[in-house]
Each structure stands twice: as structure tokens, then as C-alpha cells.
C-alpha positions as CSV (number, residue, x, y, z in Angstrom):
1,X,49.1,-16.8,53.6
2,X,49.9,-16.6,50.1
3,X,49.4,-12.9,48.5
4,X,50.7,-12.3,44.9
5,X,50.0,-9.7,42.4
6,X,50.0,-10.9,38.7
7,X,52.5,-8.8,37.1
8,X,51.6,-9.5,32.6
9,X,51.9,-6.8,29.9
10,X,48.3,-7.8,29.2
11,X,47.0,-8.0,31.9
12,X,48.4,-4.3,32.7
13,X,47.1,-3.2,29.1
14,X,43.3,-4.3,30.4
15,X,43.5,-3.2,33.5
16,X,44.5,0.3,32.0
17,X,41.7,0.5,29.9
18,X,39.5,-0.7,32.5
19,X,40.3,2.2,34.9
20,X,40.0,5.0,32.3
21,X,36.8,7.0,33.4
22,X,35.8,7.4,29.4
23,X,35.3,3.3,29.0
24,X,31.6,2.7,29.0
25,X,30.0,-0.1,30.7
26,X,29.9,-2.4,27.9
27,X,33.4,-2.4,27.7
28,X,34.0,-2.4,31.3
29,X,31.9,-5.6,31.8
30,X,33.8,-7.6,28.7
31,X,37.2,-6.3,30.6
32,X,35.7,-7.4,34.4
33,X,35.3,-10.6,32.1
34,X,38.6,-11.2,30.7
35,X,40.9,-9.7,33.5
36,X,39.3,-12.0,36.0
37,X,40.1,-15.2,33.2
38,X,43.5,-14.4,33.7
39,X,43.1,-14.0,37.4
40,X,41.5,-17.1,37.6
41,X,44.2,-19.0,35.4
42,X,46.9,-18.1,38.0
43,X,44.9,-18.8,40.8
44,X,44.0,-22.4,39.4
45,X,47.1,-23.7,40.6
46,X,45.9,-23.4,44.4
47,X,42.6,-26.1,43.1
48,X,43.5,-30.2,44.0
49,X,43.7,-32.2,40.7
50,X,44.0,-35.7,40.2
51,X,45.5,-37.6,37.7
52,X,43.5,-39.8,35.3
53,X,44.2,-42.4,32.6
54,X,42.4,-41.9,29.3
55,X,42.7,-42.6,25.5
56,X,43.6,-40.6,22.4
57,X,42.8,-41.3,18.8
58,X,46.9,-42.0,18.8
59,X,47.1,-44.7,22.1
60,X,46.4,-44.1,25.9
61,X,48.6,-41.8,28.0
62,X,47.7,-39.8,31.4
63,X,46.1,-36.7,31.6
64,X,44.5,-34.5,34.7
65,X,41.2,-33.7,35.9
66,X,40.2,-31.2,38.5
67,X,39.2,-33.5,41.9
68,X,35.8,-33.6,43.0
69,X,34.4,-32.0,45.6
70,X,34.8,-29.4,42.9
71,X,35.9,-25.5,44.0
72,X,33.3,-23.7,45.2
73,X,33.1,-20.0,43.4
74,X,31.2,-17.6,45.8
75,X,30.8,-14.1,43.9
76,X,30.5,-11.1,46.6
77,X,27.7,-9.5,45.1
78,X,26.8,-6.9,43.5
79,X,30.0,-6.3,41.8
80,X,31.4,-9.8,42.1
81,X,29.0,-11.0,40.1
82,X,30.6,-9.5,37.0
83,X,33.6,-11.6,37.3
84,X,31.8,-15.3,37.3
85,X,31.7,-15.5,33.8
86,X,35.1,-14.9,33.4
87,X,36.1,-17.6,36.3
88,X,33.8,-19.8,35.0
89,X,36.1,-19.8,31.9
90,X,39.2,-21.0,33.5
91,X,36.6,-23.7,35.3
92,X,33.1,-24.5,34.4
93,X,33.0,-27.6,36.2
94,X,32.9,-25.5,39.6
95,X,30.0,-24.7,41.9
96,X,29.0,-21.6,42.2
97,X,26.9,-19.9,45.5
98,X,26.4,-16.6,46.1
99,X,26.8,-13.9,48.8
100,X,25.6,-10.4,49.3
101,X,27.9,-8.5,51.4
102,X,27.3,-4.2,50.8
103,X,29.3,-1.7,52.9
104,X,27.9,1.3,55.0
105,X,28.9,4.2,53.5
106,X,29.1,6.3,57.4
107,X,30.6,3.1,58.9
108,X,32.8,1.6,56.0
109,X,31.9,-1.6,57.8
110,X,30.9,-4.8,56.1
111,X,26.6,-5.7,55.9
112,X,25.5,-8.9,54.8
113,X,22.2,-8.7,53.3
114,X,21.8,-12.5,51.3
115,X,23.6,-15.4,51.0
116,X,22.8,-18.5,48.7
117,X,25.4,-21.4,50.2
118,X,25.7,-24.9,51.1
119,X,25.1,-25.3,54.8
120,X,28.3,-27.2,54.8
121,X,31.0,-26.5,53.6
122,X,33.7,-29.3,54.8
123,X,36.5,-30.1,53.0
124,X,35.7,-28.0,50.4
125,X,37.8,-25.1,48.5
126,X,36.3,-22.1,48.2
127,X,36.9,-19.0,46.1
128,X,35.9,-15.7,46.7
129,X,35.7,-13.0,44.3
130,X,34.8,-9.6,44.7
131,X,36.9,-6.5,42.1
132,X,38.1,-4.6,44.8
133,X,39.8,-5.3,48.1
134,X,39.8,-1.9,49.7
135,X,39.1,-1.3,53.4
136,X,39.3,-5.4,53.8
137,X,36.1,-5.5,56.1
138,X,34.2,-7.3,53.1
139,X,36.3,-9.3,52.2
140,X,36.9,-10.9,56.2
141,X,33.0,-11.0,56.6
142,X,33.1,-13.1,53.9
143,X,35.9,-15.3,54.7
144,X,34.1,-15.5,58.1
145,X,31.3,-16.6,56.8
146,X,33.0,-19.4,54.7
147,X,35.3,-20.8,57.3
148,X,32.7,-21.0,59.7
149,X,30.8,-23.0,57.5
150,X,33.8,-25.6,57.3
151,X,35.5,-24.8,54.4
152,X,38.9,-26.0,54.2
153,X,40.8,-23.7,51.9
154,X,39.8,-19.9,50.7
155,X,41.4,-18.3,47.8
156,X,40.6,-14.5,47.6
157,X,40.7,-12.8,43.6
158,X,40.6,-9.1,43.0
159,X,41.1,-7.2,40.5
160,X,42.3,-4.0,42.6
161,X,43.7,-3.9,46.5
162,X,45.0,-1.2,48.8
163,X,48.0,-1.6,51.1
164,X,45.5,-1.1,54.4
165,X,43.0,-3.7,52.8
166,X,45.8,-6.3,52.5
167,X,47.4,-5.5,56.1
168,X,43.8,-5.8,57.7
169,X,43.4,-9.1,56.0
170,X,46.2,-10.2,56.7
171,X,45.9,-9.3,60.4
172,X,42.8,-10.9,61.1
173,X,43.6,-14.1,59.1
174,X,46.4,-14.1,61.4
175,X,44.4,-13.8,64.5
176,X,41.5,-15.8,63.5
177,X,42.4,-18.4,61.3
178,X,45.7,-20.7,59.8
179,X,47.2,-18.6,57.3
180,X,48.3,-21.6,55.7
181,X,44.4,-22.3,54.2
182,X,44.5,-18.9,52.5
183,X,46.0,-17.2,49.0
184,X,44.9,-13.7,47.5
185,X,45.4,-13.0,43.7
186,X,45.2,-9.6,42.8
187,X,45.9,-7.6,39.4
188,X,47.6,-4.7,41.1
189,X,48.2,-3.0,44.3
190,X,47.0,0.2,44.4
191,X,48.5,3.5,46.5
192,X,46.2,3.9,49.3
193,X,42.8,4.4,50.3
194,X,41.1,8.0,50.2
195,X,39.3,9.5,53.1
196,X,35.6,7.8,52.2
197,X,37.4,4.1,51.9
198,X,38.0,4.4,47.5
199,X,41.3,2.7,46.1
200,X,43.3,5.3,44.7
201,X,44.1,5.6,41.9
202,X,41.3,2.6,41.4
203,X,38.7,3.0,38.9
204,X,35.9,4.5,41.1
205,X,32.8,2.1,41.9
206,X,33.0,-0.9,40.1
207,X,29.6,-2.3,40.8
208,X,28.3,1.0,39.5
209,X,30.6,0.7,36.5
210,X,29.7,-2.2,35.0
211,X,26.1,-1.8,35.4
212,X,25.9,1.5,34.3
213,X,24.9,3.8,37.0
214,X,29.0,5.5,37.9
215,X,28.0,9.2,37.7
């Protein structure tokens, strides 16, 4: 299992300005946006590309095109939903379904409430992407979900993780599945998780950020 945190001066800068509690959400949502392109970008080198022969207004040569079945982009809604467009940037020629995972604030455990996937999902590379990986129950639901489906590869983007996120991931990837099929791509690691299950020092609710409704 493949876990690496994107370490950019730029990437720091938005993520700085994305965690300040004075941003408001219009702000927020372009950051979500762009933070996630440059998540996406290093992430892209997990997707299977194929090499292809075309022609320039100067001669032929050989380029690359991402290889079909495309990559399958699965936003954990609510929040994850706020990073599509900003994925979608990196690679608009993937697929895109949708799941709704929430957590129960008493239980911290994972709920799934929706999901809008193929019924298949053989041979097929998936990517997940959800802003924060903090307790790690949503984000194994969800792998759950997907591998049981059949899909062959998962990788995991967040913006924010938690050292007992990644360990409980890691653990039940362990346990459950071949490490080998899986890669999470974060833009930091955070110190720990508080008492109710929030990334600290985080940027509080990020679902509730970008649309608005953080108290």
C-alpha cells in the first residue's frame, strides 16, 4: 500500500488559506477545487496509459492516451463532491459515480445512505475522494463497497488525514484486501484526532464549509 503526502510550497500556501476559519465559502470551494487538481496530478501516475501513434502539423511521432476502461472517480458525498471538478481537470475523460457515505455523530461509524455505481466493477480503477480522512471508518466502507464490486485498483485522495485514520486503513487493507491494489494521496497529515473524531488542527467540517452552513 502506497501512502504519500504531497509536500509543494503551493500546495502548502492553499492549503493554508483553506484552513483559516475567516475564508468564506466561495473561496473555500475554488481552493477544494484547485488543491484537489494538484492532488489529482500526482495521483495520475497510479492511472494505466497506453501509448498511441499520431500526427502533428510538423510529421508523426508517439504520444499517450489514458487506456480505456477509463478511471472511475467516485466522490464520497456530501463533501466529496466539492473536489470533482477539480479531478475532473487533471482527467475529464473519466467516469464519474457517486456514493453517499455520512458518519454517526454518537457512533463515529460509517452510514451509507446512496450510491449511484456500476454493478460491476471488474478490472476497473477506481478513485475515491472524500477531503478528510479522519477516523478511516468512511473511507473502508467505501473501499468495501468498491472492491466488492470487483474493482481492481483503488486510489484514495484527501486533502487532510490523521495518524489513527491512516493506521486504521491501513490495518484493515491489510486484513481484508492486497495492499498491493491500493495508494492514498493526501495534502498533509495532520496531529491527531480530538475527542468527537475532528482532524486537528484540520479546518473544522468541510462539507459544512464549502456549502456554507460551518457555524
Amino acid at each position: 500500500m502506497r501512502i504519500k503526502v504531497i509536500d509543494h510550497p503551493i500546495l502548502r500556501q492553499k492549503m493554508s488559506l483553506m484552513r483559516e476559519i475567516k475564508t468564506p465559502p466561495p473561496l473555500f470551494r475554488q481552493l477544494v477545487r484547485e488543491i484537489s487538481g494538484l492532488l489529482a496530478y500526482e495521483a495520475a501516475q497510479e492511472i494505466a496509459f497506453t501509448k498511441i501513434q499520431l500526427e502533428t502539423p510538423m510529421g508523426k511521432t508517439e504520444g499517450l492516451a489514458i487506456a480505456k476502461p477509463y478511471p472511475l472517480v467516485v466522490p464520497i458525498l456530501r463533501a466529496g463532491l466539492g473536489m470533482l471538478e477539480g479531478v475532473l481537470d487533471v482527467v475529464p475523460v473519466a467516469e464519474v459515480g457517486f456514493l453517499g457515505i455520512a458518519r454517526d455523530e454518537e457512533t463515529l461509524m460509517p452510514v451509507t445512505y446512496a450510491n449511484r455505481l456500476p454493478d460491476s466493477l471488474a478490472g476497473r480503477h477506481v478513485i475515491l475522494i472524500d477531503p478528510m480522512l479522519a477516523t478511516g471508518g468512511t473511507l473502508n466502507d467505501s473501499i468495501d463497497y468498491v472492491k466488492s464490486r470487483g474493482a481492481q485498483k483503488v486510489t484514495c485522495i484527501c486533502m487532510l488525514g490523521a495518524p489513527e485514520g491512516i493506521k486504521k486503513v491501513q490495518d484493515h487493507i491489510t486484513k481484508n484486501w492486497d495492499p498491493q491494489d491500493f495508494s492514498i494521496y493526501l495534502g498533509a497529515l495532520d496531529e491527531k484526532l480530538n475527542e468527537v473524531g475532528y482532524i486537528v488542527p484540520g479546518l473544522g467540517d468541510a462539507g459544512d464549509r464549502m456549502y456554507g452552513l460551518a457555524k
